[in-house]
C-alpha positions as CSV (number, residue, x, y, z in Angstrom):
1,X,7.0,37.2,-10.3
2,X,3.5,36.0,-10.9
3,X,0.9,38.9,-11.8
4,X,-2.7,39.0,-10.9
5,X,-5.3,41.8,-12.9
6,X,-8.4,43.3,-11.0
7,X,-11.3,44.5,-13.0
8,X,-13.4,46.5,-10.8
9,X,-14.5,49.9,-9.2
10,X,-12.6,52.0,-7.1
11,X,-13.2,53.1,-3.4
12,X,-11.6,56.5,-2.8
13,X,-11.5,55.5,0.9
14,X,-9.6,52.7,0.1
15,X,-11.8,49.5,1.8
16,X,-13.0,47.7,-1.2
17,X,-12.9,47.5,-4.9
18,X,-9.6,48.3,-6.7
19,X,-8.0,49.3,-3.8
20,X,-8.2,46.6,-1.6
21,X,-7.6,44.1,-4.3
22,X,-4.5,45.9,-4.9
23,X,-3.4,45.5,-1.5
24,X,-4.4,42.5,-1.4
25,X,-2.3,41.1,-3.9
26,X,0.9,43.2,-2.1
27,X,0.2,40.7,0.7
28,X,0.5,38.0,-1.4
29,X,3.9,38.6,-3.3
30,X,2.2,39.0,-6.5
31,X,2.5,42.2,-9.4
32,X,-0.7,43.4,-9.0
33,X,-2.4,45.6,-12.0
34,X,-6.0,47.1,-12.6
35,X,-8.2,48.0,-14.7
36,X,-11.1,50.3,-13.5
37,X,-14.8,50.0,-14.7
38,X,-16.7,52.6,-12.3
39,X,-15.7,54.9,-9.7
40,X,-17.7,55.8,-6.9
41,X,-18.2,58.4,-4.5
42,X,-18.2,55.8,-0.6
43,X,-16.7,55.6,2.3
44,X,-17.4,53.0,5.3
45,X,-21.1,54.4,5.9
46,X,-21.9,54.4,2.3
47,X,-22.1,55.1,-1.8
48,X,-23.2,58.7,-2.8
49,X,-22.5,58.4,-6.3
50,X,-21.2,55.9,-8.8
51,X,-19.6,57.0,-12.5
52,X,-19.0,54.1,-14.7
53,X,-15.8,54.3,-16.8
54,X,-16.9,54.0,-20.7
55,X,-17.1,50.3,-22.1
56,X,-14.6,51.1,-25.1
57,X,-12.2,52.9,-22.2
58,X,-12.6,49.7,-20.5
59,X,-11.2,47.7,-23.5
60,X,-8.9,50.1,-23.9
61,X,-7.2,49.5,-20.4
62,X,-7.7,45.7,-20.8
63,X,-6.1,45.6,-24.2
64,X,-3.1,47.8,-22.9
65,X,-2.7,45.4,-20.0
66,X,-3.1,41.9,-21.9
67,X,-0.3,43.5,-24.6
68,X,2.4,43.9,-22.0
69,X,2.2,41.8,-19.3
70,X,-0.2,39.6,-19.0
71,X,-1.8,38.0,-16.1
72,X,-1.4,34.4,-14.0
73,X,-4.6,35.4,-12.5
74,X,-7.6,37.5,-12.7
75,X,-10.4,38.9,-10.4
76,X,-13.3,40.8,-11.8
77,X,-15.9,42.5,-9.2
78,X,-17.8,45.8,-10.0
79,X,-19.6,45.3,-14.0
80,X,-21.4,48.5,-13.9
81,X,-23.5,48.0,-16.9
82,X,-24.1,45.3,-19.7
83,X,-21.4,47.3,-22.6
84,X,-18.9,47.0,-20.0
85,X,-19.4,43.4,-19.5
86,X,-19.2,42.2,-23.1
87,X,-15.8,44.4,-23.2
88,X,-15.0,42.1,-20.6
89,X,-15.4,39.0,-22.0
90,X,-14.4,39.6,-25.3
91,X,-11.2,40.5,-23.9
92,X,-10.9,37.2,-21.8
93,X,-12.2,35.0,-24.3
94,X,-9.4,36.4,-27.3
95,X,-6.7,36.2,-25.0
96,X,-7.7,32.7,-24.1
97,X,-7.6,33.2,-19.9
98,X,-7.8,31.3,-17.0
99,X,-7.6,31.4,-13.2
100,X,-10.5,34.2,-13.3
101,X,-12.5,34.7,-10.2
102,X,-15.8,36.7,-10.5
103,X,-17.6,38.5,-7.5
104,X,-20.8,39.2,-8.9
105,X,-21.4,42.5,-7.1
106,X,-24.9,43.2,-7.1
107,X,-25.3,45.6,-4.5
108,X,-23.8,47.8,-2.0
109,X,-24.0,46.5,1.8
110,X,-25.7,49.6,2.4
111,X,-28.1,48.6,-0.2
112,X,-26.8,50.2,-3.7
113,X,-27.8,48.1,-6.7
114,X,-25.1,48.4,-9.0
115,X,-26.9,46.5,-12.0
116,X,-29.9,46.0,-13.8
117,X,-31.9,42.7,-14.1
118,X,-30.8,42.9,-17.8
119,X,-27.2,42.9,-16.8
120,X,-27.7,40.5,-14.2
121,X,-28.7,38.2,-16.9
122,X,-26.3,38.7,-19.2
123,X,-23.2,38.3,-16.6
124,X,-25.0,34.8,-15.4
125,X,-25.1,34.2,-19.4
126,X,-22.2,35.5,-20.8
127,X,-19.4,35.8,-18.1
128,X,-20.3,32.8,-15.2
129,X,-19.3,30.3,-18.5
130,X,-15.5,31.7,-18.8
131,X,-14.9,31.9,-15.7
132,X,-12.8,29.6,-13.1
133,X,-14.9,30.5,-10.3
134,X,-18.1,32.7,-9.2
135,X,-18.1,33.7,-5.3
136,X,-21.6,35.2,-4.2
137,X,-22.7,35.6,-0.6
138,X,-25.9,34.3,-0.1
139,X,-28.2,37.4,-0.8
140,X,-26.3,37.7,-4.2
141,X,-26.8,34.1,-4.5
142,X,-30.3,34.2,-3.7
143,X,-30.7,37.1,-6.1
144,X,-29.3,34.9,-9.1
145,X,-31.3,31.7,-8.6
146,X,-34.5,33.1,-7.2
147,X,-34.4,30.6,-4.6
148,X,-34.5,31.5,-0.6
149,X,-31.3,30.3,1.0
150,X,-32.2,29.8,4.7
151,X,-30.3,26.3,5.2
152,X,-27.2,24.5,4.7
153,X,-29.2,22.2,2.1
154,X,-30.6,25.5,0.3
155,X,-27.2,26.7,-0.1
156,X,-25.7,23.4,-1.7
157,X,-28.7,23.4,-4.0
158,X,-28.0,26.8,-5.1
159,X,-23.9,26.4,-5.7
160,X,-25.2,23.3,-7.5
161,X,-27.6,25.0,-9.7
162,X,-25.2,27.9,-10.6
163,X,-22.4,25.5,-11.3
164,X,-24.1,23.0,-13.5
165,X,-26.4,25.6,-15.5
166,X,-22.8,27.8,-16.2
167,X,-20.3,25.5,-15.9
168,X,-18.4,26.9,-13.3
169,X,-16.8,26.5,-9.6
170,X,-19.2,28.2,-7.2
171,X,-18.1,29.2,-3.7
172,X,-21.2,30.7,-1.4
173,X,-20.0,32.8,1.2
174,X,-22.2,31.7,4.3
175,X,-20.8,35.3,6.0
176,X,-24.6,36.6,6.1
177,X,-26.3,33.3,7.4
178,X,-26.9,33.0,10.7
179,X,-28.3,29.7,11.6
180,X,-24.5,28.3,11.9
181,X,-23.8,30.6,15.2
182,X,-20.3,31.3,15.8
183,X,-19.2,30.0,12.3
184,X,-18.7,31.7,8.8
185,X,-19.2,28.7,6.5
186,X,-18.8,28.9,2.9
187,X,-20.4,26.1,0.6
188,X,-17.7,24.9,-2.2
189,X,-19.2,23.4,-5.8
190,X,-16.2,22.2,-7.6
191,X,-16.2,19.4,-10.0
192,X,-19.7,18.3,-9.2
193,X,-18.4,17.7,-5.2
194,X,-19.1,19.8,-2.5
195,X,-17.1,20.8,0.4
196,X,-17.8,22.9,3.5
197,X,-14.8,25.4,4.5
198,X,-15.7,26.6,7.8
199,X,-14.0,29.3,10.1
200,X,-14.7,30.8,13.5
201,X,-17.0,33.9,13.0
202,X,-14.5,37.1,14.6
203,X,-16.6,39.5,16.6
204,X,-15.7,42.7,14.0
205,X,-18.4,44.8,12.5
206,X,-15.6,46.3,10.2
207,X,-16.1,44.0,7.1
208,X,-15.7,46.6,4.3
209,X,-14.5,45.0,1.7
210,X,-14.7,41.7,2.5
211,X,-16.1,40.1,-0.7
212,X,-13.5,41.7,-2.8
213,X,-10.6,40.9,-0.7
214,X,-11.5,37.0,-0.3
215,X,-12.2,36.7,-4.4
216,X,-9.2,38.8,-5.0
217,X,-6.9,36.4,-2.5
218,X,-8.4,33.4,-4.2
219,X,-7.2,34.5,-7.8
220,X,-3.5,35.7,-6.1
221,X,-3.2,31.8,-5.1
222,X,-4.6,30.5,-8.3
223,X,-2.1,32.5,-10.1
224,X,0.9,31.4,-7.5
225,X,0.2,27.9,-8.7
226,X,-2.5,26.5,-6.2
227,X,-5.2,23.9,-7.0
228,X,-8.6,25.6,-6.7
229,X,-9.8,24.1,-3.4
230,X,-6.5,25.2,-1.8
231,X,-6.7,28.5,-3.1
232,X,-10.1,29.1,-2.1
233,X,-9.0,27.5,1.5
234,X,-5.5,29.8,1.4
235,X,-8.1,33.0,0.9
236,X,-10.4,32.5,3.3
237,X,-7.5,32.2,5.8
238,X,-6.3,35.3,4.6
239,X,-9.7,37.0,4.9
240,X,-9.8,35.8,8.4
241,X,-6.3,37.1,9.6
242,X,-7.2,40.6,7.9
243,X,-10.6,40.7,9.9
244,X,-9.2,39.4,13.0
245,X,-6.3,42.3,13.5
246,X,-9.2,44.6,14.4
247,X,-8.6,47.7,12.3
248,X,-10.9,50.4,13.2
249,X,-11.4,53.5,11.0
250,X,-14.2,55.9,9.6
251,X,-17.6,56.1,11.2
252,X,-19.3,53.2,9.6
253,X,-18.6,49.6,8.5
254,X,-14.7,50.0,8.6
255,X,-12.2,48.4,6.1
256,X,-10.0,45.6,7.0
257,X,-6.3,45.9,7.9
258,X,-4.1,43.9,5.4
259,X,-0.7,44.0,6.7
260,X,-1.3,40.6,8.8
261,X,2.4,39.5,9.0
């Protein structure tokens, strides 16, 4: 069986984060293991409270993972703070990893920043490098390149900027931009070649989660053997069939239902 690790925060009401990784890689056949970096205080209208988990607690539930059974794949979302980070990716650069897919969560959708600029620049520096793959939306990929995104062109320039100043795959999750009614179209930077991965916007406003549950499908294929671009293609599938079965729940921005089969 192949095994996929999340690095991440946890959602108590289950949505995003650690939890829906972890169901997400149920879905996909895979062993499915975590390591926790924050855990917050949210549900589907919001984030009260975050706690981030001690950087040497961190490496501490890495190390015990990486000794036992290590992963095929790996997804890392919520770095709370720069310590935590470098526990990170120390850990992925002694154990020599690949197939890691980074959602460089910035921010709450209700508008929680979850990092300094200081951190921000040390994850673009430090992490974006060892990485297989970086999958920002476009306000968190506006946010890293300084650069307003309000075009199809604007968001190739900015997968392309990312990918050749970090040497990385970039995917940029077109979910937020508009001028494509209809359409969710992500913008795909791998191996200096872009590709366009489009999919019929589904009239749901319960997209908790989203982010965390496409980046964490992504590393599930990468893991099951799947060349990048297929993997990224296999997710956003995935994605779509979890937002398309309608799940409602809470009194907010509801989580996704992952039991699409």
């Amino acid at each position: 069986m192949k095994t996929v690790l999340t690095i991440a925060g946890s959602d108590p009401s289950g949505g995003a984060g650690i939890q829906a990784d972890l169901k997400t890689m149920e879905a996909h056949g895979v062993y499915g293991m975590s390591v926790i970096t924050a855990l917050t205080a949210q549900n589907t209208m919001g984030i009260s409270g975050k706690l981030p988990i001690p950087a040497d607690f961190v490496r501490a539930q890495l190390r015990a993972v990486y000794e036992d059974i290590f992963p095929d794949g790996v997804k890392i979302g919520m770095l709370p703070d720069q310590m935590v980070m470098r526990a990170v990716k120390d850990t992925v650069l002694a154990y020599e990893h690949k197939n890691i897919v980074l959602d460089p969560v910035l921010g709450s959708t209700s508008g929680t920043a979850f990092s300094s600029y200081e951190s921000r620049e040390y994850l673009m520096r430090e992490l974006f490098p060892v990485c297989t793959l970086i999958t920002p939306n476009v306000p968190e990929a506006e946010i890293l390149t300084g650069r307003k995104i309000n075009s199809e062109t604007a968001m190739e320039n900015a997968a392309k900027a990312l990918g050749d100043a970090y040497g990385c795959s970039v995917l940029i999750k077109g979910g937020h931009f508009t001028a494509n009614e209809g359409f969710s179209d992500d913008c795909l930077y791998h191996g200096g070649v872009f590709e366009w991965l489009s999919a019929i916007r589904v009239d749901n406003p319960n997209t908790h989660g989203t982010g965390c549950t496409l980046s964490s499908a992504i590393a599930c294929n990468l893991a099951l053997g799947f060349e990048l671009t297929d993997a990224v293609k296999r997710g956003k599938e995935y994605l779509t069939k979890c937002i398309e079965k309608g799940l409602d729940l809470g009194k907010g921005r509801g989580p996704l239902e992952h039991r699409i089969f």
